[in-house]
MDAnalysis code that builds the backbone (N, CA, C; Angstrom):
import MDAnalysis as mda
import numpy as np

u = mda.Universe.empty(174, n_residues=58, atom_resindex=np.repeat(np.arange(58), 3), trajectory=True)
u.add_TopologyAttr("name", ["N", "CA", "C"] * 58)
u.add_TopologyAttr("resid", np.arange(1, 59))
u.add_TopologyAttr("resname", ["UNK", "UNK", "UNK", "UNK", "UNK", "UNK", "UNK", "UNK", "UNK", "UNK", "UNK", "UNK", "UNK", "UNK", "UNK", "UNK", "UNK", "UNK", "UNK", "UNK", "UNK", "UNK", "UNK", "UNK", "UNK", "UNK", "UNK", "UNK", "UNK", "UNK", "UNK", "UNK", "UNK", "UNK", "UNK", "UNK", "UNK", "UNK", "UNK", "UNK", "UNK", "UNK", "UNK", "UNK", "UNK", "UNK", "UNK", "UNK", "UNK", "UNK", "UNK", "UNK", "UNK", "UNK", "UNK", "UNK", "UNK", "UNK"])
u.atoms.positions = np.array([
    [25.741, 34.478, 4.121],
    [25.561, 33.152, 3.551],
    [25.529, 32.084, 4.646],
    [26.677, 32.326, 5.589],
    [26.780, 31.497, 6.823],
    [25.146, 31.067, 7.570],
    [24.491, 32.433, 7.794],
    [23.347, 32.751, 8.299],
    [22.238, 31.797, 7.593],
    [22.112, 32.250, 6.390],
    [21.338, 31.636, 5.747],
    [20.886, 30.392, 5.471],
    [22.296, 29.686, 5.251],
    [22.633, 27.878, 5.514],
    [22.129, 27.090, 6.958],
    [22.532, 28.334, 7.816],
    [22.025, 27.512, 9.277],
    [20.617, 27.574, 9.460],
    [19.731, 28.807, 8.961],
    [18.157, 28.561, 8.894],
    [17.908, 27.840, 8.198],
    [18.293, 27.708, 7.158],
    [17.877, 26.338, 5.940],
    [18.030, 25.006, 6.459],
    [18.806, 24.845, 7.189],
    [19.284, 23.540, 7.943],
    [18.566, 23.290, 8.887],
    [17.564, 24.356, 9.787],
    [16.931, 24.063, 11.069],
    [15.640, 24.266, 10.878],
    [15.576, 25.006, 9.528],
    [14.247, 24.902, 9.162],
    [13.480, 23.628, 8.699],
    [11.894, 23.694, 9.790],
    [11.415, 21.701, 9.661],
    [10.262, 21.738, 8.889],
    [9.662, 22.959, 7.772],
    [8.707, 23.157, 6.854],
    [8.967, 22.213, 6.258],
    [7.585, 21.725, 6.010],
    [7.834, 20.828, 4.784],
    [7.802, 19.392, 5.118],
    [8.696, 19.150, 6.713],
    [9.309, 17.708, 6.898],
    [7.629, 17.000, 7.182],
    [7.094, 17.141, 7.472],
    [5.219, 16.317, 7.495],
    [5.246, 15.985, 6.228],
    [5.308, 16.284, 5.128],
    [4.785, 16.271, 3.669],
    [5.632, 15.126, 3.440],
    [6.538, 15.045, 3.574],
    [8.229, 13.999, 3.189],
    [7.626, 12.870, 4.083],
    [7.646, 13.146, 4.898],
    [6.856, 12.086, 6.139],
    [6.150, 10.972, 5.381],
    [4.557, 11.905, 5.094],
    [3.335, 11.555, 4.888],
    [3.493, 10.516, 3.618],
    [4.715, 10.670, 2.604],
    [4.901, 10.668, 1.322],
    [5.487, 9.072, 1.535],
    [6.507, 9.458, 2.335],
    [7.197, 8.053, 2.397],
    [6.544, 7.176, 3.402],
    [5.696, 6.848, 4.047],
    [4.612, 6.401, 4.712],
    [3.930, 5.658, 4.021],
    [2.934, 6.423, 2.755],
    [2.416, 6.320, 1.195],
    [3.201, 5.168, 0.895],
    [4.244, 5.501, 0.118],
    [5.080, 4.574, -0.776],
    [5.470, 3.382, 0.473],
    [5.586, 3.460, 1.432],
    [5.883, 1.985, 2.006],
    [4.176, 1.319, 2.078],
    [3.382, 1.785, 2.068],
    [2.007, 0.913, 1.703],
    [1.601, 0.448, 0.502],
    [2.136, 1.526, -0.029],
    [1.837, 1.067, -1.529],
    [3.135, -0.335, -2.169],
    [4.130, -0.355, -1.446],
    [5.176, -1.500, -1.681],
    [4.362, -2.608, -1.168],
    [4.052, -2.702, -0.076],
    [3.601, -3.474, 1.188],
    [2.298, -3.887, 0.202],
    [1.577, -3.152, -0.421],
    [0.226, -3.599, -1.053],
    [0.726, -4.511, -2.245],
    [1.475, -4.318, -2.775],
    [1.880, -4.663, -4.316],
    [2.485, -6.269, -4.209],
    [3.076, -6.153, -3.012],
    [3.562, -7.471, -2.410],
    [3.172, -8.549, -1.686],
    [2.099, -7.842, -1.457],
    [0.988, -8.950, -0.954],
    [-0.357, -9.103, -2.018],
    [-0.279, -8.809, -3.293],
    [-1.109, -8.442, -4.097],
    [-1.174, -10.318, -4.787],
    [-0.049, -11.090, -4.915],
    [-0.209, -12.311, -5.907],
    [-0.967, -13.192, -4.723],
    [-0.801, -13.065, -3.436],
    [-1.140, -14.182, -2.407],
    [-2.563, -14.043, -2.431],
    [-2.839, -12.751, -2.678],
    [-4.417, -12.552, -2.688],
    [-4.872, -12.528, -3.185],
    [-4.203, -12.877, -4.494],
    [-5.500, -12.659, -5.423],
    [-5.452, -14.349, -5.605],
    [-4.448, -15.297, -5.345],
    [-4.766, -16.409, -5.339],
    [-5.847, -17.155, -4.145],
    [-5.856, -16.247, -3.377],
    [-6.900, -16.874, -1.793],
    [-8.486, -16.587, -2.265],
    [-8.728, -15.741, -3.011],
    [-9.463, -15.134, -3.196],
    [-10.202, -15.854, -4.854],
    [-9.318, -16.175, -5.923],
    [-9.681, -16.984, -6.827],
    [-10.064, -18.032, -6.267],
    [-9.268, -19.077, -5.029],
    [-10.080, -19.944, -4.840],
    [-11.336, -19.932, -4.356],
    [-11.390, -19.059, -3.230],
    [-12.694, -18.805, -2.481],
    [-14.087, -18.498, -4.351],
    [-13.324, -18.116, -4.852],
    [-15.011, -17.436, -5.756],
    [-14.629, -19.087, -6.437],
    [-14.002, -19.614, -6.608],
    [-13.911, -20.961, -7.641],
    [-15.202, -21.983, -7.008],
    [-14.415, -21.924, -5.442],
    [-15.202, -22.903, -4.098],
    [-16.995, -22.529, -4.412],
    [-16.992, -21.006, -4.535],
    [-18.478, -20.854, -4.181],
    [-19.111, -21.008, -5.947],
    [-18.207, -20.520, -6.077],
    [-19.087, -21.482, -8.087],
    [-19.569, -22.785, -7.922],
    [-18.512, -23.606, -7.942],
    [-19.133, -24.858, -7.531],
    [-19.573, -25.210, -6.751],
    [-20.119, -24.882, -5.705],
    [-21.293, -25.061, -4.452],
    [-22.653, -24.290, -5.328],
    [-22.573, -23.485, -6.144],
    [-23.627, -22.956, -6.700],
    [-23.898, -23.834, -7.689],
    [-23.016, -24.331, -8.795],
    [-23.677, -24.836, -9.825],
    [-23.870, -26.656, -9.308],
    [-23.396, -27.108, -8.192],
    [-23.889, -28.290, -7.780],
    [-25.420, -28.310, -7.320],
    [-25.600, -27.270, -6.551],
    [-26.961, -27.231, -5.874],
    [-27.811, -26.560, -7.181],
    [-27.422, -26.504, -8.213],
    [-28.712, -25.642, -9.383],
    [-28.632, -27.449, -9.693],
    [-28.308, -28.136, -10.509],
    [-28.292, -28.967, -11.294],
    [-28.699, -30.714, -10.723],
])
């Protein structure tokens, strides 16, 4: 049992996947949180170019 516990313990299978995963989820936080700023920079910009469009039609 002794044996067994200490390969389980030094064994590093797997640790890339755990890695890769939590890597993932800190972008995906990082995205979600920068998600209201942008979508407000971005409403204005299409608002700005509406009205540069419907000034120059009319």
């Amino acid at each position: 049992m002794k044996a067994f516990c200490k390969s389980f313990w030094q064994d590093t299978q797997g640790q890339d996947l755990v890695e890769y995963a939590l890597a993932a989820g800190m972008v995906a936080v990082a995205a979600v949180a920068a998600m209201p700023a942008l979508s407000t920079t971005v409403s204005t910009v299409f608002t700005k170019i509406g009205s540069i469009i419907n000034s120059s039609v009319q």
